[in-house]
Each structure stands twice: as structure tokens, then as C-alpha cells.
Residue, then its C-alpha position, 0 to 999 in steps of 0.5 A: x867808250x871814247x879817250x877823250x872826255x866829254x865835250x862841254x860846249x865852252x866859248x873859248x875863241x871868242x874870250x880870248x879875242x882881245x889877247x889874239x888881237x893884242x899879240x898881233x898888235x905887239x908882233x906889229x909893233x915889234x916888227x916895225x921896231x926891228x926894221x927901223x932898227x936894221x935900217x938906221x945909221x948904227x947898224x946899216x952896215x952890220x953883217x948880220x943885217x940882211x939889209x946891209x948895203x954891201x962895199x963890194x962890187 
């Protein structure tokens, strides 16, 4: 006798290909989002940004 239940033989990938691809569209378009953000003019010299052009030499 095994755990685990008996195993139906259910597509699961293939339903949710257009969600997987949807989620990798938005992490792309968030991703796009954030560095054009850190390297604009408001927020260029931010110290949180691991961009920030440093004053120091």
C-alpha cells in the first residue's frame, strides 16, 4: 500500500502554459519598470540605488 494516492494521468502543465507565460511577461515588464526607474533623474542618487553614481572618489 502506497502514501500517496492513486495517480490519474491529468495534464497539468500544458493548462497552465498561458499563466506561466503571462507571469514571465509581467516579471519582464516589472523588471523593465524598476531599472528604468533607478536610473532616472529622481531617483539617480538614491542610496538605496545599487546604481547610484557615487560623489566620492
Amino acid at each position: 500500500m502506497s502514501i500517496l494516492p492513486k495517480k490519474f494521468p491529468a495534464p497539468v502543465a500544458k493548462p497552465l502554459g498561458p499563466f506561466f507565460a503571462a507571469g514571465l511577461v509581467i516579471l519582464y515588464g516589472v523588471n523593465a519598470a524598476s531599472n528604468a526607474m533607478a536610473n532616472s533623474a529622481e531617483f539617480k542618487n538614491d542610496p538605496r540605488n545599487p546604481n547610484r553614481q557615487s560623489t566620492k572618489h
